[in-house]
C-alpha positions in Angstrom: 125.8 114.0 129.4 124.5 110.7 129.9 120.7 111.7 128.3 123.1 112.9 125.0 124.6 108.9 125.2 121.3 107.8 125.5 120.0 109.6 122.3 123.1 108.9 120.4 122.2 104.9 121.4 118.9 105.2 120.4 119.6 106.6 116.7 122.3 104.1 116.5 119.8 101.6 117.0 117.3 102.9 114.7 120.0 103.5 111.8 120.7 99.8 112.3 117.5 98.5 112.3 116.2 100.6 109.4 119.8 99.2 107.5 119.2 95.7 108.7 115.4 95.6 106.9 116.9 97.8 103.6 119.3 95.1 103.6 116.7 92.5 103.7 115.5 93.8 100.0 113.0 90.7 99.5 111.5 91.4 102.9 111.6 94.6 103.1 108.0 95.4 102.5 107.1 92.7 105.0 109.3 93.5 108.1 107.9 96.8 107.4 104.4 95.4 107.7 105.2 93.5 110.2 106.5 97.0 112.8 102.8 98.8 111.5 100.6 96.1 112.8 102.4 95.5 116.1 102.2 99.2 116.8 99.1 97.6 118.9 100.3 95.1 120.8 99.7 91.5 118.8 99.3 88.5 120.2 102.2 85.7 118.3 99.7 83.6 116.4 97.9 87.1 114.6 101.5 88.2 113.9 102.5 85.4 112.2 98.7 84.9 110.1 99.9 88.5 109.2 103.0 87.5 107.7 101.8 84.9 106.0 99.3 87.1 104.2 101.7 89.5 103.8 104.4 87.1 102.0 101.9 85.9 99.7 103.0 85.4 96.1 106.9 85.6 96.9 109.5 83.0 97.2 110.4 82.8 100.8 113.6 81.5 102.1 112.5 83.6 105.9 109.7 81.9 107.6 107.7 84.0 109.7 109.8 83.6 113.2 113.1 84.6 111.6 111.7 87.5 110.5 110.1 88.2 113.8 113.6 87.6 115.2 115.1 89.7 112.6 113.1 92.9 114.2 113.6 91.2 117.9 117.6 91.7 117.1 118.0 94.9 115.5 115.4 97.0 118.1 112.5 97.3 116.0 110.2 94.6 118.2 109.3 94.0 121.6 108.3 90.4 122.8 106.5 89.9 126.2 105.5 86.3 127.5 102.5 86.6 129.4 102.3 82.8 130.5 100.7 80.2 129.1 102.2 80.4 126.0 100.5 83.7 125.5 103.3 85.7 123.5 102.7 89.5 122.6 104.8 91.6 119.9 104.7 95.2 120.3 106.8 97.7 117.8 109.4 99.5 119.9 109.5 103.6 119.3 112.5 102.8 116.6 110.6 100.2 114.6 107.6 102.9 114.8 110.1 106.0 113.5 111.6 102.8 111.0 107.8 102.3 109.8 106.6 105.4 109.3 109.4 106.1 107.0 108.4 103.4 104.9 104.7 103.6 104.8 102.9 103.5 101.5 101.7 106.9 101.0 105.3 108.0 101.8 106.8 105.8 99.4 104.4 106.9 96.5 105.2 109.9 97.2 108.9 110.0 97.1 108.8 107.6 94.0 106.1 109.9 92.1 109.0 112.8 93.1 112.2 110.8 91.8 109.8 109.2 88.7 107.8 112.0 87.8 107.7 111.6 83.9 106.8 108.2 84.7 103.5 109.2 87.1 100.7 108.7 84.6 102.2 105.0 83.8 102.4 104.2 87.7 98.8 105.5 87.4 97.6 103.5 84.3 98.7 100.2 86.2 97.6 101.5 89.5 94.1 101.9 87.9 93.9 98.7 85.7 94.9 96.6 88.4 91.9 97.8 90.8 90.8 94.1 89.1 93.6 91.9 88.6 95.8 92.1 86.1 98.8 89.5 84.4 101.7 90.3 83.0 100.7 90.0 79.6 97.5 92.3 80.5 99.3 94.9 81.9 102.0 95.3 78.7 98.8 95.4 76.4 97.4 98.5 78.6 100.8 100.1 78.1 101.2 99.3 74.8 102.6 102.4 72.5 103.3 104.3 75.0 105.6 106.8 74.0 107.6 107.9 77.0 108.1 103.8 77.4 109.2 103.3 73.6 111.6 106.0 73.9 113.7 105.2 77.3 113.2 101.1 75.8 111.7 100.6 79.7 109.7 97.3 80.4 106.3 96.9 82.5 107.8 95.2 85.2 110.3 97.9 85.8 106.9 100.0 87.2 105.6 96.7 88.4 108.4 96.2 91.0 108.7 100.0 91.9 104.6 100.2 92.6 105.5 96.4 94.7 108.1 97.7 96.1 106.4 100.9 97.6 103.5 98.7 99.1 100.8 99.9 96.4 100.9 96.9 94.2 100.5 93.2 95.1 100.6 89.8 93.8 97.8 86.9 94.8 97.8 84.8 90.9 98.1 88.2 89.3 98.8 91.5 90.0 96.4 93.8 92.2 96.2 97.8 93.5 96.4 97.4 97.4 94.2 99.7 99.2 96.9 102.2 99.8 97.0 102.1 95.7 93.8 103.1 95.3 94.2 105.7 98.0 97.2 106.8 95.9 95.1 107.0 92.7 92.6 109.3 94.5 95.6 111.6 95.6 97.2 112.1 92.6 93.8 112.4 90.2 92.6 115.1 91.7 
């Protein structure tokens, strides 16, 4: 009896925490960094270099410790003061099941499933963007493209689905993250 209340207590917190980032739709993408790297155990100062890296190129209204806090409150983050103003983060087992769901490959996947007659133009921006690419660059590579035309659908709608699964990034102008190119490899073969 009391191991089912502790399961049922342990999903509940994991539903929450994986509703409390969704909910977070800016950050989303960097809360969910933020539970992969402290699957090691991070020391506070890395974490938060991290972050910063990670919420490069967006408006931020979050620093770095409320978002920390924001995985401290909902489960997904442990903190442990080891004196001295020695701080380490460490992803609880939630924020790990919460991450996994969300990692890039997964993502890709399940939007080159919902998308699929829009693969080869994830692919095409994918691929030009292995060397950075604007705006303006990218709607010239996609330029006459049929399936486009026809549904009257815009470059940045593919822009912000490849950002938004982890694959695309943007430092001045838009670049293929590693797990983009890893992508690209996948689905070319």
């Amino acid at each position: 009896m009391l191991q089912k209340e502790i399961d049922e207590q342990d999903e509940q917190i994991s539903s929450s925490l994986a509703r409390k980032i969704e909910s977070e739709s800016g950050y989303k993408t960097v809360l969910y960094g933020i539970l992969r790297l402290c699957e090691t155990p991070r020391r506070l100062p890395e974490v938060e270099e991290e972050i910063q890296k990670l919420l490069t190129g967006k408006s931020c209204f979050h620093s770095p410790q409320v978002l920390m806090n924001i995985l401290v409150e909902n489960g997904g983050l442990t903190v442990q003061d080891e004196g001295e103003g020695n701080i380490l983060l460490q992803t609880t087992e939630e924020g790990i099941v919460a991450a996994s769901a969300s990692c890039p490959a997964t993502l890709v996947d399940e939007l080159f499933k919902r998308d699929a007659a829009y693969q080869d133009i994830y692919l095409t921006i994918l691929r030009s963007c292995s060397e950075p690419k604007t705006l303006d660059e990218i709607e010239d590579i996609l330029a006459g493209n049929e399936v486009m035309a026809q549904e009257n659908i815009l470059a940045g709608y593919f822009i912000s689905e490849l950002e938004e699964a982890g694959v695309l990034k943007w430092d001045v102008k838009w670049m293929t993250a590693q797990d983009g190119l890893a992508a690209v490899q996948a689905y070319s073969s």
